[in-house]
DOBA-136111 format. One line per 5 residues: number of its first residue (from 1); their letters; for each residue x, y, z of C-alpha. Coordinates in pm, 1 decimal, padded with zeros to 6 digits, always signed. Layout:
// residues N
NUM> a> X,Y,Z ~ ...
END
This chain:
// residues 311
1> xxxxx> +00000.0,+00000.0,+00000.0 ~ +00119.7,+00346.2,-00037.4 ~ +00221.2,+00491.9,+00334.5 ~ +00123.0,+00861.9,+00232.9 ~ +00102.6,+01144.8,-00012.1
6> xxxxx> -00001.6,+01095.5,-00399.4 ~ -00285.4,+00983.4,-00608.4 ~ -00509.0,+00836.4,-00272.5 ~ -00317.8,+00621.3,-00088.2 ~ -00386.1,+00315.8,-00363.5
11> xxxxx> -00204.4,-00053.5,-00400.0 ~ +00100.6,+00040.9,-00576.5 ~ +00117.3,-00110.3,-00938.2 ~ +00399.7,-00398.1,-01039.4 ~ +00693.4,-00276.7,-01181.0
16> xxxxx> +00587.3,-00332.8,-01588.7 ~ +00283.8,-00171.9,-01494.8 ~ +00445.7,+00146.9,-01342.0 ~ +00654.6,+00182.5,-01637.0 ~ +00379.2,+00136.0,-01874.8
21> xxxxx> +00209.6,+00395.1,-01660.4 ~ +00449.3,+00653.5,-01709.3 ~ +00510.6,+00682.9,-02036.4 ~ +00164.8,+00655.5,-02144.6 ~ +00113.9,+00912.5,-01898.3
26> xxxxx> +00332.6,+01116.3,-02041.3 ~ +00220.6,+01107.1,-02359.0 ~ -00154.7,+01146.7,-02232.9 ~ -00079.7,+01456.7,-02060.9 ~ +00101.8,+01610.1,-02363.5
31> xxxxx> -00226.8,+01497.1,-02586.4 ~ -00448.4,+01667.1,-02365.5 ~ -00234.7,+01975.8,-02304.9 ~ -00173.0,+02008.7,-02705.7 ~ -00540.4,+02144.6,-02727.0
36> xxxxx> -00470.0,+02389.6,-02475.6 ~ -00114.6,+02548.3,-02522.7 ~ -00055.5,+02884.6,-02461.8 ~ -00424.5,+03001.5,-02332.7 ~ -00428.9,+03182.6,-02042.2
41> xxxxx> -00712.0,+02986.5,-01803.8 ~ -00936.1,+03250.3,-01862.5 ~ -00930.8,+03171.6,-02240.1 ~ -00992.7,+02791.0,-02189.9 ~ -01298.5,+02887.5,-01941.5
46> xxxxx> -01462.4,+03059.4,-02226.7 ~ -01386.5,+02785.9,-02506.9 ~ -01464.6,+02495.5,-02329.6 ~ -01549.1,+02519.3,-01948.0 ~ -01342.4,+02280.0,-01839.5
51> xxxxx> -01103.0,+02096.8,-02108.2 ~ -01048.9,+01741.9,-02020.8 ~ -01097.2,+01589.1,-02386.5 ~ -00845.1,+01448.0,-02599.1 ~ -00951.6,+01641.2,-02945.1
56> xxxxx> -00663.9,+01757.3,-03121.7 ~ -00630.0,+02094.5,-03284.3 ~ -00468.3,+02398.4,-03099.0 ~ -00201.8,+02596.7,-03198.6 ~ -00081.0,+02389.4,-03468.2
61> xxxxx> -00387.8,+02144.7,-03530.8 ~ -00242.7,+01847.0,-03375.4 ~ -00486.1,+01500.6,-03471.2 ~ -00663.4,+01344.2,-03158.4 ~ -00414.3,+01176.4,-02996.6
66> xxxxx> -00098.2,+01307.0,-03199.8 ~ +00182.2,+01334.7,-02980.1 ~ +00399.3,+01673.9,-02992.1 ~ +00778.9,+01726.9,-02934.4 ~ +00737.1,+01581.1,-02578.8
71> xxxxx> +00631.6,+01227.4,-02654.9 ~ +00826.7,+01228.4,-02973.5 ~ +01176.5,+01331.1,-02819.1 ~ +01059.6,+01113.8,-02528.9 ~ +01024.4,+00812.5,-02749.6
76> xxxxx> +01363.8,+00898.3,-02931.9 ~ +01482.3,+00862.5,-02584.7 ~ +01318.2,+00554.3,-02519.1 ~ +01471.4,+00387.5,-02853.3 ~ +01839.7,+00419.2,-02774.6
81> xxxxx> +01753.9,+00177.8,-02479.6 ~ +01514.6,-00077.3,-02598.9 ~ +01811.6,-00288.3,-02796.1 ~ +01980.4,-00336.0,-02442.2 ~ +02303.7,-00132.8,-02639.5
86> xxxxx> +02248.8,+00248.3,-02499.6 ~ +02465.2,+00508.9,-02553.7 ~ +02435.1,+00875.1,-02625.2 ~ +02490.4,+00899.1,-02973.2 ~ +02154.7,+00699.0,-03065.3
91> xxxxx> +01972.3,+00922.6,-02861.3 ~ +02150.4,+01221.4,-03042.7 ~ +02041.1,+00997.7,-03389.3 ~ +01684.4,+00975.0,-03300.6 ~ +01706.2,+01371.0,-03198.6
96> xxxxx> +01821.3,+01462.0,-03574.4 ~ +01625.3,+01254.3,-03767.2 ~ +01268.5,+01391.6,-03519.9 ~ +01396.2,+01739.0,-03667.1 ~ +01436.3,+01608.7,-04042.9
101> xxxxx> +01149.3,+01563.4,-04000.2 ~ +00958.3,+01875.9,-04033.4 ~ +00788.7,+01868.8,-03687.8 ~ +00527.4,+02162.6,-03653.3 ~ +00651.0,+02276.2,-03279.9
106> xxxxx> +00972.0,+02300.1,-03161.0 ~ +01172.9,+02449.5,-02868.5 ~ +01426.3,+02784.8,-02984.8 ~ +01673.7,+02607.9,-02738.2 ~ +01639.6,+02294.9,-02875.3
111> xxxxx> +01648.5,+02376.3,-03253.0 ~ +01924.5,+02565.3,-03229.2 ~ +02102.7,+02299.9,-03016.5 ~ +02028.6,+02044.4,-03254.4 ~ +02145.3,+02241.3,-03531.0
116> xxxxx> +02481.7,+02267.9,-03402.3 ~ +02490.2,+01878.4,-03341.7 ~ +02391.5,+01812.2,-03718.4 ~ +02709.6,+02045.2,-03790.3 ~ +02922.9,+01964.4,-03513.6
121> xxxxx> +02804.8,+01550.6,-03491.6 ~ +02915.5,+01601.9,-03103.2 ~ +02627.7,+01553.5,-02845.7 ~ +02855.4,+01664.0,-02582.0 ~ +02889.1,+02003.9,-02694.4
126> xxxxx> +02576.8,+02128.1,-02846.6 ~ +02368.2,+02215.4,-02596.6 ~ +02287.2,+02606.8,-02463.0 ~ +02420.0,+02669.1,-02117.6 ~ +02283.5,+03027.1,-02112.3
131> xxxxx> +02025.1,+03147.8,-01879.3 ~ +01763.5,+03159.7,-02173.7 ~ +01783.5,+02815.0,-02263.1 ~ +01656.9,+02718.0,-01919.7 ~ +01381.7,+02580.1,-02073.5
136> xxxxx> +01207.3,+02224.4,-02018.0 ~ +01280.7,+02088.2,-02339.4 ~ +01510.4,+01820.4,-02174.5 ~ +01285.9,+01758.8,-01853.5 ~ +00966.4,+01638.7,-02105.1
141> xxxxx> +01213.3,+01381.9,-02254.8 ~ +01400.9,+01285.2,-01922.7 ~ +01152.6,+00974.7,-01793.3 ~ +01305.7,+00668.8,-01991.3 ~ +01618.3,+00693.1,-01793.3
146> xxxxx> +01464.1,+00667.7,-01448.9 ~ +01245.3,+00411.8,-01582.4 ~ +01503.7,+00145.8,-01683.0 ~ +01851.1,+00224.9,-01525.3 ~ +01877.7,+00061.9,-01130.0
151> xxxxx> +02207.8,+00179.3,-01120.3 ~ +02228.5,+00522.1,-00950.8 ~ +02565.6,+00661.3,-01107.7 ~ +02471.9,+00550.8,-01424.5 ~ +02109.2,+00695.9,-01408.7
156> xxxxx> +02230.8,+01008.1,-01328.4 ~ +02508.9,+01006.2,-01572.6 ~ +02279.1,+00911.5,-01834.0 ~ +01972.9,+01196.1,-01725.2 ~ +02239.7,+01454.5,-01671.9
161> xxxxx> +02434.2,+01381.8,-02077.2 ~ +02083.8,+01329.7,-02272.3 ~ +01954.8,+01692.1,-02109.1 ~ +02326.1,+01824.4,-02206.5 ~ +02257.9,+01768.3,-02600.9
166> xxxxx> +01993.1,+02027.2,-02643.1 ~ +01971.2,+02203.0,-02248.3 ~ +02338.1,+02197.0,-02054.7 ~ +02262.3,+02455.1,-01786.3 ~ +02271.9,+02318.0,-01460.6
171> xxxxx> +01902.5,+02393.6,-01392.5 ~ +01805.2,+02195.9,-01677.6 ~ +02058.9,+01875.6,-01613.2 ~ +01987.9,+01902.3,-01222.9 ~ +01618.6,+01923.8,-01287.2
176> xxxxx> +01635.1,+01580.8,-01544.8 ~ +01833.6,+01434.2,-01255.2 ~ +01601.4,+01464.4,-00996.2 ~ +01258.4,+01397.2,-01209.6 ~ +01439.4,+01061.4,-01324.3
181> xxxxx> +01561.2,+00983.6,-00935.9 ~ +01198.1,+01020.4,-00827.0 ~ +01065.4,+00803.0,-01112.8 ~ +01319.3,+00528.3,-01030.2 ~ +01212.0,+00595.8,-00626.1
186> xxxxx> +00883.0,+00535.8,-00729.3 ~ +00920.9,+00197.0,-00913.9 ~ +01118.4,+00086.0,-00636.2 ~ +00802.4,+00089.0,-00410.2 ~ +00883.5,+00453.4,-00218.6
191> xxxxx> +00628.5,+00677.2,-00095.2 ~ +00600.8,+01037.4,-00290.5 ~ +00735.0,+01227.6,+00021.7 ~ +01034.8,+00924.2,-00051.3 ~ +01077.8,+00925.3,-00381.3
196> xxxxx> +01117.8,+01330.4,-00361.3 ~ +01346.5,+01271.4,-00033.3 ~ +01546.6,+01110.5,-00253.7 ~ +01599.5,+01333.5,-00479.5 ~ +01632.1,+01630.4,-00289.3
201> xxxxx> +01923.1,+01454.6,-00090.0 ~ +02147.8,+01464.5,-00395.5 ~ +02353.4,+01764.6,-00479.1 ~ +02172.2,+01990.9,-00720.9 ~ +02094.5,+02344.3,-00832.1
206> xxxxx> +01924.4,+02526.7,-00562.5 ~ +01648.4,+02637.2,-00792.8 ~ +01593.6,+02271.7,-00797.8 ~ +01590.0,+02186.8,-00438.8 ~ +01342.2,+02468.9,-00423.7
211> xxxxx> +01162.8,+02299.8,-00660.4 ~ +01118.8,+01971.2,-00479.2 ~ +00998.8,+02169.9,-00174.5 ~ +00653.5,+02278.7,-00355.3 ~ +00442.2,+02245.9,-00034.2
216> xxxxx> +00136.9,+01981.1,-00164.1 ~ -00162.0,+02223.9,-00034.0 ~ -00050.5,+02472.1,-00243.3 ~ -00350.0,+02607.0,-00523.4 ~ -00300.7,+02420.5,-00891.7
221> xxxxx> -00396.5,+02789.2,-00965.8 ~ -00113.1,+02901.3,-00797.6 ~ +00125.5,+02711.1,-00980.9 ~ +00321.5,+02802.3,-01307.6 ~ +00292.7,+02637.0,-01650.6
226> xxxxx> +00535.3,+02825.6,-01820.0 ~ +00833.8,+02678.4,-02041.6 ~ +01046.2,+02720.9,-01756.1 ~ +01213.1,+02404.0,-01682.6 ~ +01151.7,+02502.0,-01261.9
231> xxxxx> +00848.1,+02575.8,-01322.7 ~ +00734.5,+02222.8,-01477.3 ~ +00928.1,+02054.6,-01226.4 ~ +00730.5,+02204.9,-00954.9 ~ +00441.8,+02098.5,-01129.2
236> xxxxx> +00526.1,+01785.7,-01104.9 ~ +00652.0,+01738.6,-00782.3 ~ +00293.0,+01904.8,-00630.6 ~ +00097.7,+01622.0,-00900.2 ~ +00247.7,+01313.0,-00693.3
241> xxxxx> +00144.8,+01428.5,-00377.1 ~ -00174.3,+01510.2,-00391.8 ~ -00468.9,+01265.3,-00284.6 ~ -00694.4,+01309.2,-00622.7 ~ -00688.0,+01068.6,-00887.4
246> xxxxx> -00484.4,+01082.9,-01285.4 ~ -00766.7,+01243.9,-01459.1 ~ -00898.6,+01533.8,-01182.1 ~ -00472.8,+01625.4,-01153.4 ~ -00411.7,+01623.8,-01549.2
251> xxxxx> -00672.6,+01803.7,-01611.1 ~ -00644.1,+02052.5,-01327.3 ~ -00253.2,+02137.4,-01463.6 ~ -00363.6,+02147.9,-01825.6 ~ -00668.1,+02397.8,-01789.1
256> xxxxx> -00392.6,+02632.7,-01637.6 ~ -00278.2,+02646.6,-02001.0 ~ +00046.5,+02828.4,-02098.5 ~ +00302.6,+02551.3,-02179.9 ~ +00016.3,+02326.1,-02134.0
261> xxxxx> +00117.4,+02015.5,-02330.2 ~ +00450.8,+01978.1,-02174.5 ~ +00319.8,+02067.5,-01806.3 ~ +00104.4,+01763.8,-01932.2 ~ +00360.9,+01563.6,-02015.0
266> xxxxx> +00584.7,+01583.1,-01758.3 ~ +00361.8,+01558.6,-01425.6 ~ +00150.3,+01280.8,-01619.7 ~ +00493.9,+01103.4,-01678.7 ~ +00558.4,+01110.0,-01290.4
271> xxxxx> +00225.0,+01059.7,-01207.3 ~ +00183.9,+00773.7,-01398.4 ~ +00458.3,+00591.5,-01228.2 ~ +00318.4,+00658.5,-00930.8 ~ -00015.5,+00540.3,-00991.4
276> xxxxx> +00006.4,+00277.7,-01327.5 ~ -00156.7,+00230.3,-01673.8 ~ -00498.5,+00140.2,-01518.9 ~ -00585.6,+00495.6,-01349.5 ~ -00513.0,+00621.1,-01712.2
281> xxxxx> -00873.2,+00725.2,-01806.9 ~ -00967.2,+00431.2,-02056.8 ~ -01039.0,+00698.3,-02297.0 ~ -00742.1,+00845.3,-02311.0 ~ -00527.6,+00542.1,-02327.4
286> xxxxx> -00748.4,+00457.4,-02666.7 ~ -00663.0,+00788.5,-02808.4 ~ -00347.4,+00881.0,-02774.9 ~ -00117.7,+00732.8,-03122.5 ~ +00187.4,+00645.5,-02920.3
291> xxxxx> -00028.6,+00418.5,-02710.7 ~ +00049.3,+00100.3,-02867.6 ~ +00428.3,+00108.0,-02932.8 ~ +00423.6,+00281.5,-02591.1 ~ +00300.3,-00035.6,-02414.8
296> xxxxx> +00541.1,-00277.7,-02589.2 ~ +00817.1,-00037.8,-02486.6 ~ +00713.0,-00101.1,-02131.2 ~ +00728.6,-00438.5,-02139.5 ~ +01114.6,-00423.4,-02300.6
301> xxxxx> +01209.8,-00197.8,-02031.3 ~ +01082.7,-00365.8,-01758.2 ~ +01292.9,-00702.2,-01907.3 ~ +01573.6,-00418.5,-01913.4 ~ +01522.8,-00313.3,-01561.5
306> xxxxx> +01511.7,-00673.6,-01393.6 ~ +01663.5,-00933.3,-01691.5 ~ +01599.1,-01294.1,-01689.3 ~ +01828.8,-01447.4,-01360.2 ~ +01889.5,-01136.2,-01201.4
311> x> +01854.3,-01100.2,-00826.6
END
């Protein structure tokens, strides 16, 4: 059972379904924010009352379901581990050929970024380290490491270099760091108050530390849903500990609109660790187009996490 704080106190799910849970609530969130992006609340009031539909369109007429840069960098990520061979340069691959291909939306940091790694061909060395490209471009593709690397060192080696390609300030590697060490706190059975104990006992920007100190009865309309890579890390820090369910907390951070499919993506990532595929609305789950290859991806990482024989 869960021993306090997050999605009401529920049986925790297995392992496979934890994993399956976060990345299809990842790329839920990001659906279901896509509608939404940059309205003020106000706006979204007057359009639709309260949005909690899948149903495509917004800024750049996404289908039902269509996943934006989030899920699509975050399944780039997820590719350069599914062979059991990762290493940074096949994340980097996956990163180039996303932008060869035309997407619609895309991040100033990370386009520019990823322009200097198709002319430079380093990953180390492309990413902005200014404080405008402090941006959560790298946080909405972080989750696949925490999901499948047990090893802490290498988790955090791993979070800290995929962020680096496109966002190498400190608040934006510190901030992958600790969303991936509360994703991998969360699989391994720990409470949210834990899983962010965890985190915030590692050595990391203060802005981030800050960040994991979002007091839980603090207003969703109080929170920000900017591009700000703090920002969406608070976000998802106050999802996980709050007693309501996946829908009523997705929907809450979405109608706050802004960077709404990101703020989406990123707390439903978390949150769907936390609480599994099942408390995805079934709805949703049908809807969204990475679904399928999402939950096969699951299943490989969870063979990844704990192969045949291990202990």
């Amino acid at each position: 059972m869960n021993e306090g704080g997050g999605a009401g106190a529920v049986e925790r799910p297995s392992a496979g379904e934890a994993i399956a849970g976060g990345l299809i609530g990842l790329a839920a969130g990001d659906a279901l924010g896509a509608t939404v992006e940059f309205l003020s609340p106000e706006q979204i009031r007057l359009r639709y009352g309260v949005h909690r539909e899948i149903a495509g369109g917004g800024p750049f007429g996404w289908r039902p379901g269509q996943g934006t840069d989030d899920t699509d960098l975050t399944w780039a990520v997820t590719t350069a581990y599914l062979d059991g061979e990762y290493s940074l340069q096949k994340a980097a691959d996956g990163f180039l050929d996303w932008l060869d291909s035309d997407p619609p939306d895309i991040g100033n940091a990370t386009r520019q970024a990823l322009h200097r790694l198709a002319e430079s061909g380093d990953p180390t060395s492309s990413g902005g380290t200014h404080e405008y490209s402090c941006g959560n471009g790298s946080l909405m593709r972080a989750l696949p490491t925490g999901l499948v690397r047990t090893d802490a060192e290498q988790r955090r080696r791993e979070a800290a270099e995929i962020s680096a390609v496109t966002h190498a300030h400190p608040r934006c590697i510190d901030s992958c760091i600790a969303y991936t060490e509360m994703a991998a706190a969360l699989l391994d059975g720990r409470t949210p108050d834990g899983a962010i104990a965890q985190a915030a006992s590692l050595d990391l920007h203060p802005d981030v530390h800050d960040a994991l100190a979002v007091p839980p009865e603090k207003p969703v309309e109080e929170l920000r849903t900017s591009g700000y890579v703090i920002h969406s890390l608070i976000c998802a820090v106050w999802a996980i500990q709050q007693p309501a369910d996946f829908e009523t907390l997705i929907v809450s951070l979405v109608n706050q609109g802004d960077d709404a499919d990101t703020t989406g993506a990123i707390a439903g990532g978390l949150l769907g660790v936390l609480t599994g595929a099942d408390a995805i609305p079934a709805r949703w789950r049908e809807t969204i187009e990475y679904g399928p290859r999402m939950e096969q991806a699951a299943r490989r990482l969870a063979e990844l996490r704990n192969p045949p024989g291990a202990e």
